[in-house]
N, CA, C and O atoms as a Maestro MAE file, in Angstrom:
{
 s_m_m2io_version
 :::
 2.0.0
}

f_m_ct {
 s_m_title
 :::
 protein
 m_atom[204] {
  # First column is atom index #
  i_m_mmod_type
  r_m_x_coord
  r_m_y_coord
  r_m_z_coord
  i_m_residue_number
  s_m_chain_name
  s_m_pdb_residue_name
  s_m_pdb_atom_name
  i_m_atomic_number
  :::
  1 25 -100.403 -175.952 223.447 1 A "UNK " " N  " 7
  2 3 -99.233 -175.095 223.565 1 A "UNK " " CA " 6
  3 2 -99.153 -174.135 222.383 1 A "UNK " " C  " 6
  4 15 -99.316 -174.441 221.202 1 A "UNK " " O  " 8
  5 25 -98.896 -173.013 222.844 2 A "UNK " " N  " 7
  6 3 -98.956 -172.007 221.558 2 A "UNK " " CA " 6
  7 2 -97.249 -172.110 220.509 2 A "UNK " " C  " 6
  8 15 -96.138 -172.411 220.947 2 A "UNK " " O  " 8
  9 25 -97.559 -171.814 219.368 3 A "UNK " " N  " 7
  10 3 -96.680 -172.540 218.540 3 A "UNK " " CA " 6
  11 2 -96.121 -171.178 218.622 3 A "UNK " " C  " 6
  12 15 -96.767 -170.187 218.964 3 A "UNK " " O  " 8
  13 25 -94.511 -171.201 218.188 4 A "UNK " " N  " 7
  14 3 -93.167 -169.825 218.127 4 A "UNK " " CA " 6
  15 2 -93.565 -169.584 216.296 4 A "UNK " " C  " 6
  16 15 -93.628 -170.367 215.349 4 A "UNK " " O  " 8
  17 25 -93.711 -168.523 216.400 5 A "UNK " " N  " 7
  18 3 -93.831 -167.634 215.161 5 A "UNK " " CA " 6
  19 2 -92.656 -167.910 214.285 5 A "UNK " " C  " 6
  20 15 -91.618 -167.728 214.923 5 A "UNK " " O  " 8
  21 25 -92.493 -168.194 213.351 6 A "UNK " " N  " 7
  22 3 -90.946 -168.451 212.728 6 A "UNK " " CA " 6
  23 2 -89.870 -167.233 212.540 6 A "UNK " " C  " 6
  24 15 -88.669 -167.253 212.272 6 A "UNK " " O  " 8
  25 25 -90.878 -166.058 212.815 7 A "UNK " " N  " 7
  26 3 -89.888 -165.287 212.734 7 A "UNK " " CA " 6
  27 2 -89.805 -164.426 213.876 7 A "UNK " " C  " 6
  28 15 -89.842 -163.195 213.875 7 A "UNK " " O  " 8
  29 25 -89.649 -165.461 215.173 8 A "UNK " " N  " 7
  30 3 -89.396 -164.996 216.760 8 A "UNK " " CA " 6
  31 2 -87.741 -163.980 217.095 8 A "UNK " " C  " 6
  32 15 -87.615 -163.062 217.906 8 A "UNK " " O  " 8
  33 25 -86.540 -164.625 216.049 9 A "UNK " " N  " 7
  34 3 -85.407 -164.082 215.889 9 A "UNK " " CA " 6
  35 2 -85.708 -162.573 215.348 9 A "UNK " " C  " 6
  36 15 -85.303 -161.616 216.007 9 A "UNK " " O  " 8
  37 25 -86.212 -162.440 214.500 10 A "UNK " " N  " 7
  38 3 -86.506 -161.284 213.748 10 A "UNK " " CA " 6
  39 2 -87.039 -160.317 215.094 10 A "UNK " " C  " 6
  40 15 -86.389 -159.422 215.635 10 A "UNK " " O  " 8
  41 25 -88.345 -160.764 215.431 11 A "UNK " " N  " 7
  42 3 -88.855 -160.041 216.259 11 A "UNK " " CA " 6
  43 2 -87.745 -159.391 218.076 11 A "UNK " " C  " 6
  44 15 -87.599 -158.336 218.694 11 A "UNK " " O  " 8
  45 25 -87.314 -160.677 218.177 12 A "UNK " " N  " 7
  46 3 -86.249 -160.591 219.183 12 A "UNK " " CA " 6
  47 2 -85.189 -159.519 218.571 12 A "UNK " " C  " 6
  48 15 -85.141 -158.583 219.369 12 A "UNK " " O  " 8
  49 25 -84.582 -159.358 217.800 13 A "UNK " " N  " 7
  50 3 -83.821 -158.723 217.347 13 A "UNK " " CA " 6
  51 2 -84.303 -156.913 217.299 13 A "UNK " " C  " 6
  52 15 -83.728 -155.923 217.752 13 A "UNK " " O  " 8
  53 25 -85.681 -157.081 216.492 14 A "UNK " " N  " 7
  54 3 -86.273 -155.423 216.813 14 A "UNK " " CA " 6
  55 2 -86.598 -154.467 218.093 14 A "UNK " " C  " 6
  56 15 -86.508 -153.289 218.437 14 A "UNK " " O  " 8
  57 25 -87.150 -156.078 218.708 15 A "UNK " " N  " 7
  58 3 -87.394 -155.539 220.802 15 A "UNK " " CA " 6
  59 2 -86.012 -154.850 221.209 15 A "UNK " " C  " 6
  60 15 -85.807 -153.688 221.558 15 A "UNK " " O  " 8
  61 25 -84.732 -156.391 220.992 16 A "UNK " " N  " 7
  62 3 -83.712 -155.299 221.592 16 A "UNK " " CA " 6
  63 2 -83.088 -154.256 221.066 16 A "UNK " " C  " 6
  64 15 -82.532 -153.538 221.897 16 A "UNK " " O  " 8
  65 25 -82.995 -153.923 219.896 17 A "UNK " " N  " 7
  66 3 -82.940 -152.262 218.675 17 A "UNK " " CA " 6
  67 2 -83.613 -151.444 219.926 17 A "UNK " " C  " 6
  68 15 -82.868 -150.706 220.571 17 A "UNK " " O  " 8
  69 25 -84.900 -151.540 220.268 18 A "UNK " " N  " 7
  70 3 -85.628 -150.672 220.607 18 A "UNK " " CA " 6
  71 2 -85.538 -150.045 221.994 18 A "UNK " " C  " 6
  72 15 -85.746 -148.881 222.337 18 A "UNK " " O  " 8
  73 25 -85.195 -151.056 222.664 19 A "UNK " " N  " 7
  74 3 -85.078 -151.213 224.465 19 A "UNK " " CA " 6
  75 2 -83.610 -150.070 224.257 19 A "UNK " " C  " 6
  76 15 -83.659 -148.968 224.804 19 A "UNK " " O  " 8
  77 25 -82.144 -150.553 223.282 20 A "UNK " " N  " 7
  78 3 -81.008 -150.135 223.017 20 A "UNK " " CA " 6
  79 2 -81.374 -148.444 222.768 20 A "UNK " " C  " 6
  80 15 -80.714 -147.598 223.372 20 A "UNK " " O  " 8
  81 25 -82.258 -148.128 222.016 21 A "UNK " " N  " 7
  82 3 -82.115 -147.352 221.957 21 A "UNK " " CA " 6
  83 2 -83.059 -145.689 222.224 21 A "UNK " " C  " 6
  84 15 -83.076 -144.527 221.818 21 A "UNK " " O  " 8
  85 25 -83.977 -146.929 223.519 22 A "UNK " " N  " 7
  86 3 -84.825 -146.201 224.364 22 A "UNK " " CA " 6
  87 2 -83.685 -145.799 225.745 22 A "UNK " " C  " 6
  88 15 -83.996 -144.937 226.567 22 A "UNK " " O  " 8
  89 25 -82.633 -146.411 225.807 23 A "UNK " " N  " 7
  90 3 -81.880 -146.254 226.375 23 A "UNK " " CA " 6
  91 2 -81.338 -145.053 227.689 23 A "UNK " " C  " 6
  92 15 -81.116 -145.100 228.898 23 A "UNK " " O  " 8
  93 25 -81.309 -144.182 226.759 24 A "UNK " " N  " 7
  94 3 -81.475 -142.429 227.531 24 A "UNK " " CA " 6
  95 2 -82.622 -142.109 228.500 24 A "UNK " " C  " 6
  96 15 -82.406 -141.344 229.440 24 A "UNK " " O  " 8
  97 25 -83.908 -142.694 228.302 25 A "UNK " " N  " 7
  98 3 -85.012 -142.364 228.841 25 A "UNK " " CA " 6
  99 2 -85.603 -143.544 230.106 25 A "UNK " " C  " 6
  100 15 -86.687 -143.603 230.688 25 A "UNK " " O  " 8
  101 25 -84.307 -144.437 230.209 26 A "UNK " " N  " 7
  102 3 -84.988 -145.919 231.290 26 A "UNK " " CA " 6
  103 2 -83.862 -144.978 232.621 26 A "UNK " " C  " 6
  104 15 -84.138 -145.252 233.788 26 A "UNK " " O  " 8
  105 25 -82.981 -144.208 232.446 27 A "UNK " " N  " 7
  106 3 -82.522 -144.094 233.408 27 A "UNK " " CA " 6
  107 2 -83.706 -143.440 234.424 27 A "UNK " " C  " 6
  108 15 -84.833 -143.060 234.108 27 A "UNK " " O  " 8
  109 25 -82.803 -143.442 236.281 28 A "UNK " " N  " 7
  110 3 -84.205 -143.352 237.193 28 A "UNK " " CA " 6
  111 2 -84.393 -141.687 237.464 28 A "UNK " " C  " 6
  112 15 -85.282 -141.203 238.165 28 A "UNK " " O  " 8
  113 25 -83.429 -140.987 236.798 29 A "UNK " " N  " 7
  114 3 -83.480 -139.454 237.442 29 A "UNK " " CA " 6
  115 2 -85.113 -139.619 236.139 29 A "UNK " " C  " 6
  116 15 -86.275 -139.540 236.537 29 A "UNK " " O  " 8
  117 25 -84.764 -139.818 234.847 30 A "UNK " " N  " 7
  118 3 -85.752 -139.559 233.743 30 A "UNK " " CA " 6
  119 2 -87.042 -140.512 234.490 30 A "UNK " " C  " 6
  120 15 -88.129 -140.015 234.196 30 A "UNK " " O  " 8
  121 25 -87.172 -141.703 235.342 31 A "UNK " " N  " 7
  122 3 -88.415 -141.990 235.599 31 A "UNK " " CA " 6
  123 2 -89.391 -141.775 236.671 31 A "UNK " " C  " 6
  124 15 -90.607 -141.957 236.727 31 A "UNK " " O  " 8
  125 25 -88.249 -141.198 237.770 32 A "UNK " " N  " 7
  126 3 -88.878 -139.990 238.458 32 A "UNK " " CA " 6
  127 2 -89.447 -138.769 238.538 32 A "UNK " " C  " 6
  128 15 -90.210 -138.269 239.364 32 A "UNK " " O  " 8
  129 25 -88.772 -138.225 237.182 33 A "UNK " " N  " 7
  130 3 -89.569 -136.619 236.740 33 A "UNK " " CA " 6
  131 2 -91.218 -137.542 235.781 33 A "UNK " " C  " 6
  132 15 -92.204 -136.805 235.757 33 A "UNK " " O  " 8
  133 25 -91.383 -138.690 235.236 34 A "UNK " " N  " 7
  134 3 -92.112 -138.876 234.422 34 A "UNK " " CA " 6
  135 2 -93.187 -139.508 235.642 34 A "UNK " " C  " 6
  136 15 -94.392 -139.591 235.404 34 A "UNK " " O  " 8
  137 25 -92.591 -139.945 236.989 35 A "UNK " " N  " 7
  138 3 -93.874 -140.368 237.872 35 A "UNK " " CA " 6
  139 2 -94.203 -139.137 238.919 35 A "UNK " " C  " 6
  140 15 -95.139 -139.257 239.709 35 A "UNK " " O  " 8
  141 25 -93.538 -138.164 238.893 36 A "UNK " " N  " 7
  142 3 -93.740 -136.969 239.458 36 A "UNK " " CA " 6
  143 2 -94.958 -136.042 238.621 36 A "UNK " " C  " 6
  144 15 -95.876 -135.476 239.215 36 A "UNK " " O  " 8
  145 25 -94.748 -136.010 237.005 37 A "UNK " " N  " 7
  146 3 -95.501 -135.518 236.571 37 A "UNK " " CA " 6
  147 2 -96.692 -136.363 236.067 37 A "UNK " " C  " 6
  148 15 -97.510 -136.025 235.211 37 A "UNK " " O  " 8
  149 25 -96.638 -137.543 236.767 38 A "UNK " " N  " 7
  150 3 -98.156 -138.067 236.775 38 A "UNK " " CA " 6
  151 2 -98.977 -137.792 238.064 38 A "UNK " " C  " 6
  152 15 -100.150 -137.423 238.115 38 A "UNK " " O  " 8
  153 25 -98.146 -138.040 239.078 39 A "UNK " " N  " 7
  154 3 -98.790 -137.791 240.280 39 A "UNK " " CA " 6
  155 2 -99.120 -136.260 240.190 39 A "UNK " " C  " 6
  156 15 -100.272 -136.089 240.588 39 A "UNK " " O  " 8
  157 25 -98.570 -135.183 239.841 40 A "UNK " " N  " 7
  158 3 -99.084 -133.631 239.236 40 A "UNK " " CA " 6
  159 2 -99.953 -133.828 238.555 40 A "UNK " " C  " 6
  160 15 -100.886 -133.103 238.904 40 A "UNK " " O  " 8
  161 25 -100.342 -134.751 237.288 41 A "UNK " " N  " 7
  162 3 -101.541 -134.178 236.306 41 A "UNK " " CA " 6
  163 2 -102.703 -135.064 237.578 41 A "UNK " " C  " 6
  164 15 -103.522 -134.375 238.187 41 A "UNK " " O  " 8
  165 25 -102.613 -136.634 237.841 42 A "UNK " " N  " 7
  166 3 -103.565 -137.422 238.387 42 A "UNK " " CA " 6
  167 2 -104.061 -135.910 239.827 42 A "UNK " " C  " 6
  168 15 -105.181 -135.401 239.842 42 A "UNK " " O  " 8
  169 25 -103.297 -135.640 240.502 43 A "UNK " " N  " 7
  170 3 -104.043 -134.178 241.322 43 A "UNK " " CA " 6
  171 2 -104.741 -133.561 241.256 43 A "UNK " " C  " 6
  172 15 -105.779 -133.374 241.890 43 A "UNK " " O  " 8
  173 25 -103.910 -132.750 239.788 44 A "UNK " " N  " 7
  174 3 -104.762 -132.009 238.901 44 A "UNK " " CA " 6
  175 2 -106.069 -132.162 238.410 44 A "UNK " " C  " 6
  176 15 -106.889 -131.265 238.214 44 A "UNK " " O  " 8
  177 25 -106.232 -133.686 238.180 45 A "UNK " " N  " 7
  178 3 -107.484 -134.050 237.628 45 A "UNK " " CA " 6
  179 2 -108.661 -134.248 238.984 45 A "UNK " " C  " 6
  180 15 -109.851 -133.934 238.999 45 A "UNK " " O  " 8
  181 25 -107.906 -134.821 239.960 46 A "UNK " " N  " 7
  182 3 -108.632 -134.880 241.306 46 A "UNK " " CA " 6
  183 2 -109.029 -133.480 241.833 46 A "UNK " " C  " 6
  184 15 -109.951 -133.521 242.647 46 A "UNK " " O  " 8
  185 25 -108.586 -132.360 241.578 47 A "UNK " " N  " 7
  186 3 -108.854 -130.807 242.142 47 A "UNK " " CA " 6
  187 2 -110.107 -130.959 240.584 47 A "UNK " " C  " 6
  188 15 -111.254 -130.871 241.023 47 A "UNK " " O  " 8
  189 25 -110.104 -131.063 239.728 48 A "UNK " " N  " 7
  190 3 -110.953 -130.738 238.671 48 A "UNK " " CA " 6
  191 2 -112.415 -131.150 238.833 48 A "UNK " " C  " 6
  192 15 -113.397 -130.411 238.905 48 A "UNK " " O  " 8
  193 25 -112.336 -132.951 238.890 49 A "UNK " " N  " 7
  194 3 -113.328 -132.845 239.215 49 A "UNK " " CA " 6
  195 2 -114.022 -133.347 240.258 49 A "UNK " " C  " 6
  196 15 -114.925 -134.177 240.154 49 A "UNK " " O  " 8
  197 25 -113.390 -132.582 241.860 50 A "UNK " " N  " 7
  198 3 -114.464 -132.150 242.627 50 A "UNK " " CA " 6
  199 2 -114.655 -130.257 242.550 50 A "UNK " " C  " 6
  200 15 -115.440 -129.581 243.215 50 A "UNK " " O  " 8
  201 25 -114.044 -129.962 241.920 51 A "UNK " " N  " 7
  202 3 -114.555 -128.496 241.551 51 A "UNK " " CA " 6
  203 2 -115.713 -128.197 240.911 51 A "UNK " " C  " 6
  204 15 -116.005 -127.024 240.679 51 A "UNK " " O  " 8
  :::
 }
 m_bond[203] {
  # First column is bond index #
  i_m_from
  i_m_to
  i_m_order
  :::
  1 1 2 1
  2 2 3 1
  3 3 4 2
  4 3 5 1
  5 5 6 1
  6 6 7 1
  7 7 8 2
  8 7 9 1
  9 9 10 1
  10 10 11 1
  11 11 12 2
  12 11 13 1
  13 13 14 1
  14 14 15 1
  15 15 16 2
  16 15 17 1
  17 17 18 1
  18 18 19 1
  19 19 20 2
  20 19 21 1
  21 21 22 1
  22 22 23 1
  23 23 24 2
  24 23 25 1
  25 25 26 1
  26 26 27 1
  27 27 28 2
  28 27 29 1
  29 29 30 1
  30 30 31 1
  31 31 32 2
  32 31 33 1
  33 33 34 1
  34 34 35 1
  35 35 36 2
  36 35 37 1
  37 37 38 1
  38 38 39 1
  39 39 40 2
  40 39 41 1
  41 41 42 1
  42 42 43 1
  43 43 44 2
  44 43 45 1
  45 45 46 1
  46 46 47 1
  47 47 48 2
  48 47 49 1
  49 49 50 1
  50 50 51 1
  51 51 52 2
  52 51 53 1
  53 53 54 1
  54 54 55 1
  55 55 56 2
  56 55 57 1
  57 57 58 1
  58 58 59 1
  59 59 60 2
  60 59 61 1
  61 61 62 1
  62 62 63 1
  63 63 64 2
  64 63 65 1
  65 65 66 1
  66 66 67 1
  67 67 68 2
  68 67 69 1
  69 69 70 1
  70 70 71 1
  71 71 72 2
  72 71 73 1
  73 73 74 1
  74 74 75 1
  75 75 76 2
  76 75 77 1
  77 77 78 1
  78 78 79 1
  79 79 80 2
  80 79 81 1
  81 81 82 1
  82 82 83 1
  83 83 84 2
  84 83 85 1
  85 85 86 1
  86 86 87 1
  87 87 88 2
  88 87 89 1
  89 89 90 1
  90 90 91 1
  91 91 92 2
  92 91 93 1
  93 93 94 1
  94 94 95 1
  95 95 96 2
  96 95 97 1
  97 97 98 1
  98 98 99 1
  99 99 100 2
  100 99 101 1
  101 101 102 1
  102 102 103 1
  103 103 104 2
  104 103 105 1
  105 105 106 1
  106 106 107 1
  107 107 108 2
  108 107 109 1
  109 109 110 1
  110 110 111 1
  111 111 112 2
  112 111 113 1
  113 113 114 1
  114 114 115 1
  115 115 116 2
  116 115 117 1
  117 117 118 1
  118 118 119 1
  119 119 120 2
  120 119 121 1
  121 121 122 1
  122 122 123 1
  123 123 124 2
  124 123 125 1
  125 125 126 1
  126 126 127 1
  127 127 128 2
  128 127 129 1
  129 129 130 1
  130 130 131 1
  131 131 132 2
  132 131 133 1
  133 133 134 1
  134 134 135 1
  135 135 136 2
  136 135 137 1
  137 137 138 1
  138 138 139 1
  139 139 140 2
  140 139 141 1
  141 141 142 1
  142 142 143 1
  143 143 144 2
  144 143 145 1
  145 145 146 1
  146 146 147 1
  147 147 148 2
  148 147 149 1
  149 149 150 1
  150 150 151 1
  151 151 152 2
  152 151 153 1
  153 153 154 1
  154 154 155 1
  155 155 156 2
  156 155 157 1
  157 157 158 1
  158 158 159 1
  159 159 160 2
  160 159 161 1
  161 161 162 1
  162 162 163 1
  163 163 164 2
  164 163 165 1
  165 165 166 1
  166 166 167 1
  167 167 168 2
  168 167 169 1
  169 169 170 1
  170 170 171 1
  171 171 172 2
  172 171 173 1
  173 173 174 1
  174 174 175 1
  175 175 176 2
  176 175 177 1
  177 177 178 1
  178 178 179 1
  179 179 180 2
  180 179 181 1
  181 181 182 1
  182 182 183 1
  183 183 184 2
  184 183 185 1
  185 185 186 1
  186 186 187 1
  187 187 188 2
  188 187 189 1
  189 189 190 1
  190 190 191 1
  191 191 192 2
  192 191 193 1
  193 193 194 1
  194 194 195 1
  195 195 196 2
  196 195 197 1
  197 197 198 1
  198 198 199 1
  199 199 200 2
  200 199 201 1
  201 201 202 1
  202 202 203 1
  203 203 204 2
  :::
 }
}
């Protein structure tokens, strides 16, 4: 069994800082423009290289 790091609180504590204050960018209007403009570049790259 893998042993808990002693300083798992610490670490727990920075994840949620981070998640808190990624906050603005998890909403779905922001993760739809960010899978829209993947499916645009992944295209892009598919028109490239069979060109």
């Amino acid at each position: 069994m893998r042993q808990r790091s002693p300083n798992v609180d610490e670490e727990r504590a920075i994840r949620d800082t981070a998640l808190r204050e990624a906050w603005p960018y998890t909403d779905s209007r922001a993760n739809y423009e960010i899978a829209a403009r993947a499916r645009t570049a992944q295209a892009e790259g598919r028109e490239r290289a069979h060109a």
